[in-house]
C-alpha positions as a Markdown table, in Angstrom:
| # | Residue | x | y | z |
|---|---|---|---|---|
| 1 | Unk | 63.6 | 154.0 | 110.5 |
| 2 | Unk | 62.6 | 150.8 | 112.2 |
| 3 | Unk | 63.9 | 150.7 | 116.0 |
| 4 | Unk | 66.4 | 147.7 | 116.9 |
| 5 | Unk | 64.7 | 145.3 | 119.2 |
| 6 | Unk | 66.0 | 145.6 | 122.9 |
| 7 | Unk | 68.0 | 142.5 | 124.7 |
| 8 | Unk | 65.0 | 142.3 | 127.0 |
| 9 | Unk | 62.7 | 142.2 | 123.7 |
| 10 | Unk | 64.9 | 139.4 | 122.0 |
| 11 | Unk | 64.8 | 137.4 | 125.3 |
| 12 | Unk | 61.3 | 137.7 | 125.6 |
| 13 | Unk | 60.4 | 136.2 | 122.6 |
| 14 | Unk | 63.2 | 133.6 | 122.5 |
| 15 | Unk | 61.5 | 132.7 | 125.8 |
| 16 | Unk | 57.9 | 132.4 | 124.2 |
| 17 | Unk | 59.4 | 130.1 | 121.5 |
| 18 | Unk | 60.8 | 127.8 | 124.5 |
| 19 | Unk | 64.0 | 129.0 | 124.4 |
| 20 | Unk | 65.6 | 129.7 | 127.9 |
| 21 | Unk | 68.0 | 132.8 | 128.0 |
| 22 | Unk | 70.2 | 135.3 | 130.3 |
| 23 | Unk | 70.7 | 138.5 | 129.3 |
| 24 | Unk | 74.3 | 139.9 | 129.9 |
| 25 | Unk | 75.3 | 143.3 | 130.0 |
| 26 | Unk | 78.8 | 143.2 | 128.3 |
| 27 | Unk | 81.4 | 140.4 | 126.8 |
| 28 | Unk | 82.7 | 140.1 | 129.7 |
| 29 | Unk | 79.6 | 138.8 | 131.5 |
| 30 | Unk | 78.8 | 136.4 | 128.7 |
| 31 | Unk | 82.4 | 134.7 | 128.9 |
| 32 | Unk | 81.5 | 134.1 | 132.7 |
| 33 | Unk | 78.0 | 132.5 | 132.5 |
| 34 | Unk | 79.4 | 130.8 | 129.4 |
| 35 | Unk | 81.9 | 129.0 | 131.5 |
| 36 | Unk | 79.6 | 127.9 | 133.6 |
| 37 | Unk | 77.6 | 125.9 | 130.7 |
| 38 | Unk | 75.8 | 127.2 | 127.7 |
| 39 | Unk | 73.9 | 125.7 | 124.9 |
| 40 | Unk | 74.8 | 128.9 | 122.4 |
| 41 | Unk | 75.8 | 132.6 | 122.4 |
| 42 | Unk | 74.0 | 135.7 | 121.0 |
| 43 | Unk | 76.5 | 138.4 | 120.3 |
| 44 | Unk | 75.6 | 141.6 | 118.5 |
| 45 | Unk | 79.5 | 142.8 | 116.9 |
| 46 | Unk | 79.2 | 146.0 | 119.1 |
| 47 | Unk | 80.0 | 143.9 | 121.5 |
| 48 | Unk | 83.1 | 142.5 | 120.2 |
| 49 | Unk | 85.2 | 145.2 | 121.8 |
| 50 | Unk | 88.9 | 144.2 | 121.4 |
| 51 | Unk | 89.8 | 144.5 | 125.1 |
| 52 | Unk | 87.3 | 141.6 | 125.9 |
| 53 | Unk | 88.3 | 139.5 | 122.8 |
| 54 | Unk | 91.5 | 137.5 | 124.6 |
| 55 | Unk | 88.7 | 136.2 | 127.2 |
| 56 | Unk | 86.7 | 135.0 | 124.5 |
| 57 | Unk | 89.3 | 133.6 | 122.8 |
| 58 | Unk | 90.2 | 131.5 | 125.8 |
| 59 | Unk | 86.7 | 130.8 | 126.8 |
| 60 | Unk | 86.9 | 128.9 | 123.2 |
| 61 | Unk | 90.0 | 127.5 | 123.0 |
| 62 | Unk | 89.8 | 126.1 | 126.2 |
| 63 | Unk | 86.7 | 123.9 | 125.2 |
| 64 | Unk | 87.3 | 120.1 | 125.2 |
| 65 | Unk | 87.0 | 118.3 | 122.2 |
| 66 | Unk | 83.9 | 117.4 | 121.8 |
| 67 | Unk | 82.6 | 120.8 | 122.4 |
| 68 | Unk | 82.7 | 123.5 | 120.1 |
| 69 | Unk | 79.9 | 126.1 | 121.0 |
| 70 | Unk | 77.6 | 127.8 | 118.8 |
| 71 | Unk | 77.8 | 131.3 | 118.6 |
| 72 | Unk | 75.2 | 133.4 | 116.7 |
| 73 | Unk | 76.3 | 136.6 | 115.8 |
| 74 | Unk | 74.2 | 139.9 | 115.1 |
| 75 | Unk | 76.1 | 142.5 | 112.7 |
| 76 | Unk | 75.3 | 145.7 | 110.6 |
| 77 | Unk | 77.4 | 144.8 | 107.4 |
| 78 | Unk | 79.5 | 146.4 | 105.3 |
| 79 | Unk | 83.3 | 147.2 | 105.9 |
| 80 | Unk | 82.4 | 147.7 | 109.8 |
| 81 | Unk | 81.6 | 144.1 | 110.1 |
| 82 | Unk | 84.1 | 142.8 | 108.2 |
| 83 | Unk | 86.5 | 144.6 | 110.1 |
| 84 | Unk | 85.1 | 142.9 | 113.1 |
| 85 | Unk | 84.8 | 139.4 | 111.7 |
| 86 | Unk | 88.5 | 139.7 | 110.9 |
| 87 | Unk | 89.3 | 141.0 | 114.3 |
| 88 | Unk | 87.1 | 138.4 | 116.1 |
| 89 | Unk | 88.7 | 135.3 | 113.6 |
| 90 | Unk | 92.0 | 136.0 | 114.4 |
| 91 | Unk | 91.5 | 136.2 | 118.4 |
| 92 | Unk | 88.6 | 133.7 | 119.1 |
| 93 | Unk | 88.3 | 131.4 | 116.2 |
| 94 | Unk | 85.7 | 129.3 | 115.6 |
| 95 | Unk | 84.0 | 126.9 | 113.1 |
| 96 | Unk | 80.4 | 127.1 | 114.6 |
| 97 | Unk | 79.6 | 131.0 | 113.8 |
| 98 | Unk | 76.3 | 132.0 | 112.4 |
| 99 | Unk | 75.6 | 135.4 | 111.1 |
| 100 | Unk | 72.6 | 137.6 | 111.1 |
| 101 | Unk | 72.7 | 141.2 | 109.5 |
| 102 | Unk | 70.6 | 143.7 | 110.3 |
| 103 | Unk | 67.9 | 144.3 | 109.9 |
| 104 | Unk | 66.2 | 140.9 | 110.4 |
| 105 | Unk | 62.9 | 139.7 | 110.9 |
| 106 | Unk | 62.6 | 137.8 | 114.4 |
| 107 | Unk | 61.5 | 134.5 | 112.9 |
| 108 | Unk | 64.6 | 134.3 | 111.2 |
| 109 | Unk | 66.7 | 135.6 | 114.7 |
| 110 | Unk | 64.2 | 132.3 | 116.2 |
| 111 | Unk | 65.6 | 129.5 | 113.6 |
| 112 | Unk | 68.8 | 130.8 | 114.0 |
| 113 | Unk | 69.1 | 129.8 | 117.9 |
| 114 | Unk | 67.4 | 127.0 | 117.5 |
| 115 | Unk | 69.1 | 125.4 | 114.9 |
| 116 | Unk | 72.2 | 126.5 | 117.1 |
| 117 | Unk | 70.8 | 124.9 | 120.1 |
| 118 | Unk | 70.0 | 121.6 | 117.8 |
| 119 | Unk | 73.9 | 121.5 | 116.6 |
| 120 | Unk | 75.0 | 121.7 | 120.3 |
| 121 | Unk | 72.4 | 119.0 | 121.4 |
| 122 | Unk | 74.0 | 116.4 | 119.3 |
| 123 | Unk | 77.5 | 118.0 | 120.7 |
| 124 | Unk | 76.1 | 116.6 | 123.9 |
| 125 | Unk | 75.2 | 113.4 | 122.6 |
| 126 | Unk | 78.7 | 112.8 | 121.1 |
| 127 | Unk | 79.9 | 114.1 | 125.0 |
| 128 | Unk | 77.6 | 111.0 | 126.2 |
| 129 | Unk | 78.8 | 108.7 | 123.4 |
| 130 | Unk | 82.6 | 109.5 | 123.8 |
| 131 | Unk | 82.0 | 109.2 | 128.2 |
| 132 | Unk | 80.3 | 106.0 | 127.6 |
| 133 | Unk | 83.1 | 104.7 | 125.3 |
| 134 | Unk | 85.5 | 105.6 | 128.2 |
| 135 | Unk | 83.4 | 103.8 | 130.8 |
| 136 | Unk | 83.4 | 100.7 | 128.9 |
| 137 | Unk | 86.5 | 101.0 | 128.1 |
| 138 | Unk | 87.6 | 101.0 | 131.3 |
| 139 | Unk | 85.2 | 97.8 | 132.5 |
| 140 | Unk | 87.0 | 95.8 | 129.6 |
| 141 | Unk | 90.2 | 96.6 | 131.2 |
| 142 | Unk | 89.0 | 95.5 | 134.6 |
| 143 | Unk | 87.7 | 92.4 | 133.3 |
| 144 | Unk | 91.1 | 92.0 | 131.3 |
| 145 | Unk | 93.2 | 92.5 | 134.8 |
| 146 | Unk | 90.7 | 90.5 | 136.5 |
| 147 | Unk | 91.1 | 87.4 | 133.8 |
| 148 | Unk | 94.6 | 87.8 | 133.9 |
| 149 | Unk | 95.0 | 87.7 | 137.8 |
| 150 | Unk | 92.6 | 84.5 | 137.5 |
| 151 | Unk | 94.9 | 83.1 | 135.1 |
| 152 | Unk | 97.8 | 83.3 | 136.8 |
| 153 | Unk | 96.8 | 81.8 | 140.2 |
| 154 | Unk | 94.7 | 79.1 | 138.2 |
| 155 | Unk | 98.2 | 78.4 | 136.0 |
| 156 | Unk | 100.4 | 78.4 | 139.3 |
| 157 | Unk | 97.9 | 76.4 | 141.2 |
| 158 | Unk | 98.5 | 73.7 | 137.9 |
| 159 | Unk | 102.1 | 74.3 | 138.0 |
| 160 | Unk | 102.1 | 73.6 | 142.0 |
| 161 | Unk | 99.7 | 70.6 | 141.0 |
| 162 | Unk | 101.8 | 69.1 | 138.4 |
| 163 | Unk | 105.3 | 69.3 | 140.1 |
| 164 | Unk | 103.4 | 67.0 | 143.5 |
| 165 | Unk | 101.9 | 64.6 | 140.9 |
| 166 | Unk | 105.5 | 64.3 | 138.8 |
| 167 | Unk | 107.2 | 64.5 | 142.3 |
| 168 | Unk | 104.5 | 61.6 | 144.0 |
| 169 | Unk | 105.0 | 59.5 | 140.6 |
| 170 | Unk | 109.1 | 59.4 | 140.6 |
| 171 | Unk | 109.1 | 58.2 | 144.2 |
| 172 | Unk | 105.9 | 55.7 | 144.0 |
| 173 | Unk | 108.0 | 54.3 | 140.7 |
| 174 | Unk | 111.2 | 54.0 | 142.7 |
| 175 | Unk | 109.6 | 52.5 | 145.8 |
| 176 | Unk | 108.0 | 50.0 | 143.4 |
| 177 | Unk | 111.0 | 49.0 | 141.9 |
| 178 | Unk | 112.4 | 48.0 | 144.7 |
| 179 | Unk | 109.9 | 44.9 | 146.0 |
| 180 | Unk | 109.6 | 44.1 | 142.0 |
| 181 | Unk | 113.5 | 43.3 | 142.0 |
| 182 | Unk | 113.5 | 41.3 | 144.7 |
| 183 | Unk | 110.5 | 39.0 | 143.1 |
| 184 | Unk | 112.5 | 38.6 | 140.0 |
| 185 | Unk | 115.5 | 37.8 | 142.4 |
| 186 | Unk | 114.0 | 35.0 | 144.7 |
| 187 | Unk | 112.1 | 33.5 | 141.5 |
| 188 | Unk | 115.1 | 33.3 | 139.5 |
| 189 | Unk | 117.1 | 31.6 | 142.6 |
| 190 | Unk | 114.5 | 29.2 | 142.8 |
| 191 | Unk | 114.3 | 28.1 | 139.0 |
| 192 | Unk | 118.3 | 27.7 | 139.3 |
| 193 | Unk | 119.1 | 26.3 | 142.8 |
| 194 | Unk | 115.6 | 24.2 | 143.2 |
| 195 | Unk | 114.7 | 23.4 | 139.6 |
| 196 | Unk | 115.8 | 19.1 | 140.2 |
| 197 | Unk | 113.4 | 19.5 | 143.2 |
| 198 | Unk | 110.2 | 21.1 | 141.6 |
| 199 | Unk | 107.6 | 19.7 | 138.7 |
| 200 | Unk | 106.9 | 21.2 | 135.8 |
| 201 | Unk | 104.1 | 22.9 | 137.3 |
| 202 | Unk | 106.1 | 24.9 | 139.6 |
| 203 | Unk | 108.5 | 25.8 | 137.2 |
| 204 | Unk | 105.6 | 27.2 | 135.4 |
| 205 | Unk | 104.5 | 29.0 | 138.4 |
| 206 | Unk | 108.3 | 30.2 | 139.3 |
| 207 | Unk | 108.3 | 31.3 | 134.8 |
| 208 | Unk | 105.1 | 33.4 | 135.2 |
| 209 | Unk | 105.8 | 35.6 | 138.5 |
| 210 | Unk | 109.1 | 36.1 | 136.9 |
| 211 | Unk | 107.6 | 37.7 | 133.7 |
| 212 | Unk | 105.1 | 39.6 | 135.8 |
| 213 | Unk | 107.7 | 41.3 | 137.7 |
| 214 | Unk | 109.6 | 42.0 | 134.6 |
| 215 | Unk | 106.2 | 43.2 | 132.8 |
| 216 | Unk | 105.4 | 45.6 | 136.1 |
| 217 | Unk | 109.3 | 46.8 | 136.4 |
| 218 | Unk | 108.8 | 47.7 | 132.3 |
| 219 | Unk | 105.8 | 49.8 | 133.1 |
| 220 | Unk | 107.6 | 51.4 | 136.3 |
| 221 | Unk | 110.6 | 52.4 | 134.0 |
| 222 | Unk | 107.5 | 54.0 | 131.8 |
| 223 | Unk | 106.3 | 55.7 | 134.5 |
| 224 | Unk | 109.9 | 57.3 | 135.4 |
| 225 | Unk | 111.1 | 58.2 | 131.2 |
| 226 | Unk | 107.8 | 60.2 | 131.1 |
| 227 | Unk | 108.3 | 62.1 | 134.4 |
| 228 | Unk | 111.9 | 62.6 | 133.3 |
| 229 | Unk | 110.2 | 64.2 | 130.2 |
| 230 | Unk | 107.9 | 66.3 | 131.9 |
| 231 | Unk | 110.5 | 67.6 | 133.8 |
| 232 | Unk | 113.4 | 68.2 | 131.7 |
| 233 | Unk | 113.3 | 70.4 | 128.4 |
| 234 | Unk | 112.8 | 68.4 | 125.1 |
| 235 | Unk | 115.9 | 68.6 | 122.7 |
| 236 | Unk | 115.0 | 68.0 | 119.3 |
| 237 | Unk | 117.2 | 66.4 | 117.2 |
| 238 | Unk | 117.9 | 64.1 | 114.1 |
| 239 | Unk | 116.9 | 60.9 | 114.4 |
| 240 | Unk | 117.3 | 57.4 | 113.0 |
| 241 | Unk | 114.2 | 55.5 | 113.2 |
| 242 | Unk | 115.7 | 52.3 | 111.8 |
| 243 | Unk | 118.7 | 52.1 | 113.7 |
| 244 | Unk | 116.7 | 53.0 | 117.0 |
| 245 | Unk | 113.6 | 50.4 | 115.9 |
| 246 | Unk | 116.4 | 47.7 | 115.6 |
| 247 | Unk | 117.9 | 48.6 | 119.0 |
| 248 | Unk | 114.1 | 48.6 | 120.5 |
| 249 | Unk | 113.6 | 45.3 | 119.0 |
| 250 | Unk | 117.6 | 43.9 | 120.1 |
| 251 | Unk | 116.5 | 45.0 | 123.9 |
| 252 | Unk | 112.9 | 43.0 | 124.0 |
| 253 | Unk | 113.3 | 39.2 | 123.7 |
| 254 | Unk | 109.6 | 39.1 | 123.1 |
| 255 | Unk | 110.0 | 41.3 | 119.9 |
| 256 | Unk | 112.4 | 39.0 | 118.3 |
| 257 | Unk | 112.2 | 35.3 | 116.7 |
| 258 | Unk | 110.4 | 33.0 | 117.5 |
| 259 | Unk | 107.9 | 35.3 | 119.6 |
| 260 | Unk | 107.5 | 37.5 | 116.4 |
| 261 | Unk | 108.6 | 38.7 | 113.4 |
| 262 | Unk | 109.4 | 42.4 | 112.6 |
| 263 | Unk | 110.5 | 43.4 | 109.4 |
| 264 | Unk | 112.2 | 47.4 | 109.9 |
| 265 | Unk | 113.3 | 48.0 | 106.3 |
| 266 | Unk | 117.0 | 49.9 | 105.8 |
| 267 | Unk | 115.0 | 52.8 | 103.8 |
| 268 | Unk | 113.0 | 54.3 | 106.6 |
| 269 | Unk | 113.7 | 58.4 | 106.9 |
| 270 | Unk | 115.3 | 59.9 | 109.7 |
| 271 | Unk | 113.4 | 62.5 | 111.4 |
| 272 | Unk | 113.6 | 65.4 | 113.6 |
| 273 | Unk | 112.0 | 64.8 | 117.2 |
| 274 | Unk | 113.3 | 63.8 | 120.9 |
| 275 | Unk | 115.1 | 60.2 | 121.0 |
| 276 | Unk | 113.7 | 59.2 | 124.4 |
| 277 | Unk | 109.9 | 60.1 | 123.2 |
| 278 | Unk | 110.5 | 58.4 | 120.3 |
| 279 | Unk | 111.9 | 55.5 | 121.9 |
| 280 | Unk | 108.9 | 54.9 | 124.4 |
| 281 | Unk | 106.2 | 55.4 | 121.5 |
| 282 | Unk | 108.0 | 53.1 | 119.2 |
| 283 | Unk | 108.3 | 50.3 | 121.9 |
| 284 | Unk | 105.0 | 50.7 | 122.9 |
| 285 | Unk | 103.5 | 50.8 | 119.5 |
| 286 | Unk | 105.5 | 47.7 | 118.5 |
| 287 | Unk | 104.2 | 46.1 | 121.4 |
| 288 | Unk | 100.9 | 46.1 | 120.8 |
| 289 | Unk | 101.3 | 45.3 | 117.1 |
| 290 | Unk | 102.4 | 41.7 | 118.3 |
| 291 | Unk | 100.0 | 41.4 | 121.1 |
| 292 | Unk | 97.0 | 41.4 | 119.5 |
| 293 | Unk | 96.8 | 38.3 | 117.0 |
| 294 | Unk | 94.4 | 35.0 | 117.4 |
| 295 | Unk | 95.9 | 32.4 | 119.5 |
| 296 | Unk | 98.9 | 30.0 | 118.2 |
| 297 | Unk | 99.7 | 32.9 | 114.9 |
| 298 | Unk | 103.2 | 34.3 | 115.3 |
| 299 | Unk | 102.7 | 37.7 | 115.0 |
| 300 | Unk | 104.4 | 39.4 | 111.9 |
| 301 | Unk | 105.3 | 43.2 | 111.9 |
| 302 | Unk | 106.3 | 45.5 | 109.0 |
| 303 | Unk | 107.3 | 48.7 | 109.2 |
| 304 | Unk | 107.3 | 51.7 | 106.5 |
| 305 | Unk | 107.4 | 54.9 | 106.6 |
| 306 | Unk | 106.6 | 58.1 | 104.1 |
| 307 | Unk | 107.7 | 61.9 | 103.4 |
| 308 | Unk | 104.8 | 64.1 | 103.8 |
């Protein structure tokens, strides 16, 4: 009857196929180095003696989720070892479990660990994939918080920016208004009370700052409706783009007869949108629809609109 191979024999020559190993005398010894780190386990079923079986069982269980290590186990067959495979299922379960029934040839006891050591290799490589995934995981998130904390100092910085600018552009406007009104003033008191007195020339001169002044005082008011706008929340409602193109045109002398001619049909649509927005863009559009014609043509204007 052949004679079973010692531990110290199987060691040895797992050790001369490159395979480092540590013999332990009992399961209870094999649960402790385990726990320390271990590429597989080499368990003969006489070992599996049911008082040691709970620390296996938590040695296993307690693995993390990547890990799940390989345990080659060495049995007699028959009833004995099913007996013990039942026992050892039930208490320390485990999906990486190799078998190898006496009596073997050591070749085969060799390819068995190593293809054990192989299956937890790539466990480790998962371990590194899965800590990597983590790491990066958690750069992306600094760079996330970092972008964010960057965005909002860089959107109240903007918000501190715009509220000067609207703030520096309300008062410049008002302040402006002021020394405009009191051009219009003094020319128009001259053109009335000193018109006998002065030539045509003058009167000319007198005509021309007063249109200036009304000109610059227009484009103040601009100035003003948009920083209103800027500042104020935009209702939208319906609007009627005829009725407010025909009140534009009532309010600008220059957009009526005999400076131009501007033809707003009674079938435009209404649309939705902000009145005062609409009001400025439809002044300003009609503005420059009648300033840019050859010299001596009355300009002429017409208005349509379509559904889309």
């Amino acid at each position: 009857m052949r004679r079973r191979p010692s531990l110290r024999t199987i060691g040895r020559i797992l050790q001369q196929h490159g395979l480092s190993t540590e013999i332990c005398a009992d399961l209870w010894q094999l649960c402790e180095t385990a726990a320390l780190g271990v590429g597989a386990m080499l368990v003969a079923e006489e070992a599996l003696v049911n008082i040691a079986l709970p620390r296996l069982q938590r040695l296993l269980n307690e693995q993390p989720s990547w890990s799940d290590i390989p345990l080659v186990m060495i049995t007699s067959g028959g009833d004995a070892t099913q007996t013990s495979l039942r026992t050892f299922s039930t208490l320390a379960p485990t999906g990486n479990l190799t078998l190898l029934e006496r009596p073997f040839r050591m070749v085969t006891l060799v390819s068995a660990c190593q293809v054990a050591l192989r299956a937890r290799r790539r466990q480790y490589q998962v371990r590194e994939l899965l800590d990597q995934h983590r790491r990066d995981q958690a750069q992306l998130q600094a760079h996330a918080d970092e972008l964010e904390r960057r965005v909002e100092e860089r959107t109240a910085m903007l918000a501190e920016t715009i509220s000067e600018l609207e703030a520096f552009s309300y008062s410049v406007s008002h302040d402006l208004r002021a020394p405009l009104r009191t051009m219009q003033g003094y020319s128009y008191f001259l053109l009335e009370d000193a018109s006998a007195v002065l030539n045509d020339e003058c009167r000319g001169y007198l005509n021309r700052i007063a249109v200036a002044a009304a000109r610059l005082d227009a484009l103040v008011q601009d100035i003003l409706t948009y920083s209103r706008v800027t500042r104020a929340d935009i209702r939208v409602d319906a609007v009627n783009i005829g009725r407010l193109l025909n009140e534009i045109i009532a309010q600008y002398p220059e957009f009526q007869s005999p400076h131009a001619e501007i033809v707003v049909p009674a079938s435009l649509p209404r649309v939705r949108g902000h009145e005062g927005s609409l009001t400025q863009c439809c002044s300003n559009l009609l503005s420059n629809a009648i300033k840019f014609v050859p010299p001596g043509v009355t300009p002429s204007v017409v208005v349509r609109a379509e559904p889309r």
